[in-house]
OpenMM code with the backbone's topology and positions (N, CA, C; nanometers):
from openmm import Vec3, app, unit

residues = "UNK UNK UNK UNK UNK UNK UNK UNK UNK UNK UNK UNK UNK UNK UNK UNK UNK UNK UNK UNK UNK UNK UNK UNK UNK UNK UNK UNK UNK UNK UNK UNK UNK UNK UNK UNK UNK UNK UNK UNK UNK UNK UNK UNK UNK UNK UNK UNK UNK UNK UNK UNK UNK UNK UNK UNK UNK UNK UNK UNK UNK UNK UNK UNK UNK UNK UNK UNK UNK UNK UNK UNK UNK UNK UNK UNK UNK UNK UNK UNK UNK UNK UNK UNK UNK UNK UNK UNK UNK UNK UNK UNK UNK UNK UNK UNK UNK".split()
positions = [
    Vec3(9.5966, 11.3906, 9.8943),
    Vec3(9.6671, 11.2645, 9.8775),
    Vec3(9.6350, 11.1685, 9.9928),
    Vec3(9.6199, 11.1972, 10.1135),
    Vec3(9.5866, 11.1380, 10.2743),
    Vec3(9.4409, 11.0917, 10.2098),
    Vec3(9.3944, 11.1924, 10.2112),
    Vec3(9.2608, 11.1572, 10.1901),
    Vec3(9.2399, 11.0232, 10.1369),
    Vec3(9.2684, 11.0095, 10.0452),
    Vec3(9.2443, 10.8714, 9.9433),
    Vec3(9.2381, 10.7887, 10.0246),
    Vec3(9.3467, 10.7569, 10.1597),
    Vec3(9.3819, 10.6690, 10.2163),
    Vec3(9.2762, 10.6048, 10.3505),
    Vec3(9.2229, 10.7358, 10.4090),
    Vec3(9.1712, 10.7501, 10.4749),
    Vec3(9.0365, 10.6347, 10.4635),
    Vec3(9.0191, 10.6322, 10.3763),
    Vec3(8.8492, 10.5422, 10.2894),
    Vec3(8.9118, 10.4051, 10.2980),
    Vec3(9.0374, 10.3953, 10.3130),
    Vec3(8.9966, 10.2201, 10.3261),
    Vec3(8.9793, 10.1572, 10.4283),
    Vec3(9.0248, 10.2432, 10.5566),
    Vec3(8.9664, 10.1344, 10.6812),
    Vec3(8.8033, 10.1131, 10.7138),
    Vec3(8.7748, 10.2040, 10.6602),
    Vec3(8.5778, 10.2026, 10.6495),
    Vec3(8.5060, 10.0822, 10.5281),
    Vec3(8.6317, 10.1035, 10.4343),
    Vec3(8.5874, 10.0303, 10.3088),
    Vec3(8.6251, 9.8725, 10.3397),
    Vec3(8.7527, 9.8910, 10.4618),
    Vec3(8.7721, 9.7442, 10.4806),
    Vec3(8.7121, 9.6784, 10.5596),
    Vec3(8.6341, 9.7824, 10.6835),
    Vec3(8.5477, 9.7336, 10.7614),
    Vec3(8.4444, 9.6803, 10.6951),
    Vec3(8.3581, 9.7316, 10.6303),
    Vec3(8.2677, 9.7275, 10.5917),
    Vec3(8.2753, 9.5850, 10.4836),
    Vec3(8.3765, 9.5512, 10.4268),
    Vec3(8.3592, 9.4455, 10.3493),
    Vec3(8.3827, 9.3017, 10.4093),
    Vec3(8.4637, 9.3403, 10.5356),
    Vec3(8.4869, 9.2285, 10.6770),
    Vec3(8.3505, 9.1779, 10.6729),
    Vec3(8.2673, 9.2858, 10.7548),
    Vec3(8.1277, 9.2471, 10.8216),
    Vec3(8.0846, 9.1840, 10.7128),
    Vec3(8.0767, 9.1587, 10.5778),
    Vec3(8.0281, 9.0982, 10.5065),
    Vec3(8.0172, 8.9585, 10.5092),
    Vec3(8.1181, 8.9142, 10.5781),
    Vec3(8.1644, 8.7463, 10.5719),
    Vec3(8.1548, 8.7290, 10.7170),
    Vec3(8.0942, 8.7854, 10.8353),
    Vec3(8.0790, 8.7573, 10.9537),
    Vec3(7.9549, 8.7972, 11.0135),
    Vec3(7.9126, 8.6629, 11.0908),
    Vec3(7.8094, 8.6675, 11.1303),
    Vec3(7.8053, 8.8108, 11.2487),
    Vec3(7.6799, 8.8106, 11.3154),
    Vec3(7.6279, 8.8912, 11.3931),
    Vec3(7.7673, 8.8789, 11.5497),
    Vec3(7.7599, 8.7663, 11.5639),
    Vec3(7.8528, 8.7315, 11.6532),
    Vec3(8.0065, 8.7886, 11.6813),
    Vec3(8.0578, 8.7704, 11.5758),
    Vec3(8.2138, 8.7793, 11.5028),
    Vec3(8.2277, 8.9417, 11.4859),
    Vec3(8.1314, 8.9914, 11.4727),
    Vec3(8.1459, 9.1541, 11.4508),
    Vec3(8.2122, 9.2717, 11.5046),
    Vec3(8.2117, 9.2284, 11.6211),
    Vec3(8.2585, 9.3321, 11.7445),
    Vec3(8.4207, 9.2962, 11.7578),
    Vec3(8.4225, 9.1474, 11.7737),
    Vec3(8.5579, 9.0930, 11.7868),
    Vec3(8.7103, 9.1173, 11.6863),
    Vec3(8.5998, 9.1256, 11.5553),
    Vec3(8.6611, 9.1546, 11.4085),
    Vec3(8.7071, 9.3208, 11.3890),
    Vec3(8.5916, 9.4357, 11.4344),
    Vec3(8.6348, 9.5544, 11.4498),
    Vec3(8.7220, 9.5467, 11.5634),
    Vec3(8.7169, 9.5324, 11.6790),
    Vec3(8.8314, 9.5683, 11.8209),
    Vec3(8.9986, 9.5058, 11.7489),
    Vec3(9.0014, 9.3968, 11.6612),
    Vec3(9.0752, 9.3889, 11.5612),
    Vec3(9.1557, 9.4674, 11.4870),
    Vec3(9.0360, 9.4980, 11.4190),
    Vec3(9.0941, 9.5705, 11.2559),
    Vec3(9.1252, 9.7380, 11.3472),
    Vec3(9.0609, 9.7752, 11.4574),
    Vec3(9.1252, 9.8938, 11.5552),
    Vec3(9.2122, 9.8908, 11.5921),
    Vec3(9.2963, 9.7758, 11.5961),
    Vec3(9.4122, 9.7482, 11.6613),
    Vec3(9.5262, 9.7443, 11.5316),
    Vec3(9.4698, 9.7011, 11.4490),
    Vec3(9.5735, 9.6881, 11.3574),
    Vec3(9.5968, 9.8463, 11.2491),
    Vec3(9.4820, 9.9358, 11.2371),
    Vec3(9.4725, 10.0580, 11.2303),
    Vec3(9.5428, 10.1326, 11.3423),
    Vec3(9.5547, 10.1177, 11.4463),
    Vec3(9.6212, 10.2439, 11.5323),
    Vec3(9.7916, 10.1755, 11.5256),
    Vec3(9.8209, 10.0892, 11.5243),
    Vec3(9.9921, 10.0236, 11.5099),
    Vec3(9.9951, 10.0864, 11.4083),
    Vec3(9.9130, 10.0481, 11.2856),
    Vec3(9.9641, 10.2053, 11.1545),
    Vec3(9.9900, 10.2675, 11.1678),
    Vec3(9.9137, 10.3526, 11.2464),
    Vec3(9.8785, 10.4719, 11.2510),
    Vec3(9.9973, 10.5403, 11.3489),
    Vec3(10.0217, 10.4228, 11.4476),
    Vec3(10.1420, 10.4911, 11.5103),
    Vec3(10.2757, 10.4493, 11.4828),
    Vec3(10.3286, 10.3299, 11.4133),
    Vec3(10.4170, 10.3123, 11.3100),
    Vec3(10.4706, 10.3847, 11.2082),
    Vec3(10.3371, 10.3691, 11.0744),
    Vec3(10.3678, 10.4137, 10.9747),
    Vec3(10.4102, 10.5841, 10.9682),
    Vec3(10.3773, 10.6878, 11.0678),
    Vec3(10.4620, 10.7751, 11.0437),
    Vec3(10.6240, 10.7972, 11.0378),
    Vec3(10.6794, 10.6892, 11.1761),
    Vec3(10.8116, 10.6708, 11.1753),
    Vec3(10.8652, 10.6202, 11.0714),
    Vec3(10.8252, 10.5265, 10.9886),
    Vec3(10.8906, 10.4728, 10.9202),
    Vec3(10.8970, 10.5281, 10.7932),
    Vec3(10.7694, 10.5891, 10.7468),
    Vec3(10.7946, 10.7116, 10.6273),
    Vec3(10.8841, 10.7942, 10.6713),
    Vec3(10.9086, 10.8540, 10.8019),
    Vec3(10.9854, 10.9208, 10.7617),
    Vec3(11.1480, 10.8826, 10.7996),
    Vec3(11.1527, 10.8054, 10.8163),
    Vec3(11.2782, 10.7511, 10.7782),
    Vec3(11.3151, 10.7087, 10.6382),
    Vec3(11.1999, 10.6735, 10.5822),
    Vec3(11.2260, 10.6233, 10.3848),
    Vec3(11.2163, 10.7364, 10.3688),
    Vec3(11.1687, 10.8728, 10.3961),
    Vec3(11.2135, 11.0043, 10.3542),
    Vec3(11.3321, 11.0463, 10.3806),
    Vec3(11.3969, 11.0773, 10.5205),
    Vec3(11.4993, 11.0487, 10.5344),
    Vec3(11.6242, 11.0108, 10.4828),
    Vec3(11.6243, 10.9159, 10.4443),
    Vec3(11.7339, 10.8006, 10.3363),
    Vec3(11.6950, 10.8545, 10.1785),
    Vec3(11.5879, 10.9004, 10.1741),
    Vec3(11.5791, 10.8569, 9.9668),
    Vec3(11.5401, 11.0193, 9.9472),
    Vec3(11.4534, 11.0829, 10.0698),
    Vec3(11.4745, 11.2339, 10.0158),
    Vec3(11.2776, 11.2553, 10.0553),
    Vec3(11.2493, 11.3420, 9.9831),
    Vec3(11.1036, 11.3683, 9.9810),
    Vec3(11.0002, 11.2657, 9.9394),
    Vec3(11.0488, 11.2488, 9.8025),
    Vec3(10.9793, 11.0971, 9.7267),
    Vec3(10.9312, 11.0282, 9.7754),
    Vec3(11.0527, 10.9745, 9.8801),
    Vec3(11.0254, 10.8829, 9.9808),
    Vec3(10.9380, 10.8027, 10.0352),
    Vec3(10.8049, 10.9706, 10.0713),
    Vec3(10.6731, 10.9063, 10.0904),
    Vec3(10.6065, 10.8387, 9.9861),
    Vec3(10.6484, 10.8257, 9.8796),
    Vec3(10.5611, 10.7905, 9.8015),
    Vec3(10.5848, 10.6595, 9.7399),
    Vec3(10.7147, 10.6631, 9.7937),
    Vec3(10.7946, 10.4935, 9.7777),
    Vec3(10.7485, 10.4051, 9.9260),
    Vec3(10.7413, 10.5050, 10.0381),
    Vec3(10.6914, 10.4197, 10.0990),
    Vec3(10.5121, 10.3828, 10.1041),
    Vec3(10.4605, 10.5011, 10.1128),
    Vec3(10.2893, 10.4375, 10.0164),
    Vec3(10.2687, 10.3363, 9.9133),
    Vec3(10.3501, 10.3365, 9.8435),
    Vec3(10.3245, 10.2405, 9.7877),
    Vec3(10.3647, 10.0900, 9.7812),
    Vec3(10.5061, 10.1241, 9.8629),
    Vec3(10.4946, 9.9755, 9.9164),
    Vec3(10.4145, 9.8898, 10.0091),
    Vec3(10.3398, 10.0012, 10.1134),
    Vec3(10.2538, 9.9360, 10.2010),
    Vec3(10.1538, 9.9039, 10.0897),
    Vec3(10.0842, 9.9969, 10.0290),
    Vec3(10.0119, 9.9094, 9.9458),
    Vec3(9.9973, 9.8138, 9.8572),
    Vec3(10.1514, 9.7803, 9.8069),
    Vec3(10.1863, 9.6857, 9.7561),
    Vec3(10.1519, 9.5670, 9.8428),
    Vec3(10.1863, 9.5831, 9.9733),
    Vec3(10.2041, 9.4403, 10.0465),
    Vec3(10.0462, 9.4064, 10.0550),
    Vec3(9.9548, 9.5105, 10.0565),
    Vec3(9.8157, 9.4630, 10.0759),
    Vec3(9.7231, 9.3945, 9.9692),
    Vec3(9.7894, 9.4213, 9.8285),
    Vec3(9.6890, 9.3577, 9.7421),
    Vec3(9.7341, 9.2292, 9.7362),
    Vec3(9.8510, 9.1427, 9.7522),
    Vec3(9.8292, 9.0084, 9.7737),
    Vec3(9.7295, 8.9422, 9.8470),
    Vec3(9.7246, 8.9951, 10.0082),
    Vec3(9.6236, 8.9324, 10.1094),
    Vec3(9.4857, 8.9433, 10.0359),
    Vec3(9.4571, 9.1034, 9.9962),
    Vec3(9.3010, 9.0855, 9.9095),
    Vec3(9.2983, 9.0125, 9.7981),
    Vec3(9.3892, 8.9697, 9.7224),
    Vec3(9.3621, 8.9011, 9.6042),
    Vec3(9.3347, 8.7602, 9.6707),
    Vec3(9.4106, 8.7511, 9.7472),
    Vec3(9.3762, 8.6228, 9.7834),
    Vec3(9.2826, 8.5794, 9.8469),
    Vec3(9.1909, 8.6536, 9.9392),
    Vec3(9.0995, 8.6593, 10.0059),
    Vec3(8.9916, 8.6270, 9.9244),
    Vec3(8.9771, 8.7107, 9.7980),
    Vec3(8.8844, 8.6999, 9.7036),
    Vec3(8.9191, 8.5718, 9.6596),
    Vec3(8.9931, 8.5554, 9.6136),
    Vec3(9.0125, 8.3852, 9.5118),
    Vec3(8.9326, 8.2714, 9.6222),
    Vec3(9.0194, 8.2808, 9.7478),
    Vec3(8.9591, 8.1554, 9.7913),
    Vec3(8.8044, 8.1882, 9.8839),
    Vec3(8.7961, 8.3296, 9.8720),
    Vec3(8.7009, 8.3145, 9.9805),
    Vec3(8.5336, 8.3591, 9.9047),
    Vec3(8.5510, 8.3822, 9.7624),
    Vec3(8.4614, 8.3674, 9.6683),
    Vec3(8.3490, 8.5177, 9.7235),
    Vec3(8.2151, 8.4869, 9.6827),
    Vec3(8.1266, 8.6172, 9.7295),
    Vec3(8.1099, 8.6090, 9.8867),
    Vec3(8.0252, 8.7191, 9.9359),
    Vec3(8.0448, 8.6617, 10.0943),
    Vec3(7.8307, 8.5864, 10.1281),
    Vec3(7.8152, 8.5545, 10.2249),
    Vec3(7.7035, 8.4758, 10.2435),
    Vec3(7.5878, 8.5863, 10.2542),
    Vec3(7.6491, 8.7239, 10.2765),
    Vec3(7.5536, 8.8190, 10.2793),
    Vec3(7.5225, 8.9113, 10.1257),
    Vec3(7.5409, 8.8020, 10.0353),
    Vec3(7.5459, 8.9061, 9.9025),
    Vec3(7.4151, 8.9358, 9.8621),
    Vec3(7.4177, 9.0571, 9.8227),
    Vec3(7.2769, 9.0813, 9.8036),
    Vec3(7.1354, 9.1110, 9.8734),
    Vec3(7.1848, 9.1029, 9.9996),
    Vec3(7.0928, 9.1421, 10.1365),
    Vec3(7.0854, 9.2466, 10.1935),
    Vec3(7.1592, 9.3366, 10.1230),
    Vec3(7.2260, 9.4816, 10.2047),
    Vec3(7.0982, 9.5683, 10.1241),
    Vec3(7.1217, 9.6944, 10.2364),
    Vec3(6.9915, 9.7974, 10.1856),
    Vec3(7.0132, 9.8259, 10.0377),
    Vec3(7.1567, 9.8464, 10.0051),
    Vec3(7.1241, 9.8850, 9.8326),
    Vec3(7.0537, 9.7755, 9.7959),
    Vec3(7.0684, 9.6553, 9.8160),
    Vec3(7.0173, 9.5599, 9.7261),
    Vec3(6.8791, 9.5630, 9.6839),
    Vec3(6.8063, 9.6513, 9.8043),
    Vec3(6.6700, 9.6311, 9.7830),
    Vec3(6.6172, 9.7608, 9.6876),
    Vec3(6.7265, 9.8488, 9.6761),
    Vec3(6.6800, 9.9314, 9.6517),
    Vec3(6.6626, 9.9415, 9.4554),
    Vec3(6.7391, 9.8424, 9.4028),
    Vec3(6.7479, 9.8366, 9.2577),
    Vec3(6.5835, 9.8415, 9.1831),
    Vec3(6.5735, 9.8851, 9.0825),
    Vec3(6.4956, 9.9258, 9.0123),
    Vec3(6.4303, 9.7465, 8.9321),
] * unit.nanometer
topology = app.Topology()
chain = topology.addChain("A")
for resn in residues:
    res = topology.addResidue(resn, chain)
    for name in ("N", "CA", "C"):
        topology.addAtom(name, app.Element.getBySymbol(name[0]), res)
């Protein structure tokens, strides 16, 4: 079940660097590290306090509310921020048949 979770800070890195130049890169990960370890050292307390209060479930009421709160920011990201300037430049790209 962790597991699943585990893949999106790589998946979110990785789609960051997409929309940032060479420059912005380093600044953007020391970032998104920062905002991964406050998770990381947060989100256990607070699951288990929504465990706590609601029982075992809990975790799973609270998983999913964090992830609730995240698909607004990506939906929106996508709407206004369209493909990124690096589309299609990446090693898969070259690799299509």
């Amino acid at each position: 079940y962790g597991g699943i979770n585990f893949a999106l800070y790589p998946l979110a890195l990785a789609h960051t660097n997409d929309y940032l130049s060479a420059e912005q890169v380093v600044p953007a990960a020391a970032g998104m590290i920062l905002a991964y370890s406050l998770g990381a050292s947060i989100g256990p307390f607070l699951a288990g306090q929504t465990m706590a209060t609601v029982g075992p479930e809990g975790l799973f009421i609270y998983t999913a509310a964090v992830m609730h709160c995240s698909v607004p920011s990506r939906c929106c990201a996508q709407f206004y921020g369209g493909r990124s300037p690096n589309h299609g430049r990446g090693v898969l790209s070259r690799c299509r048949a």
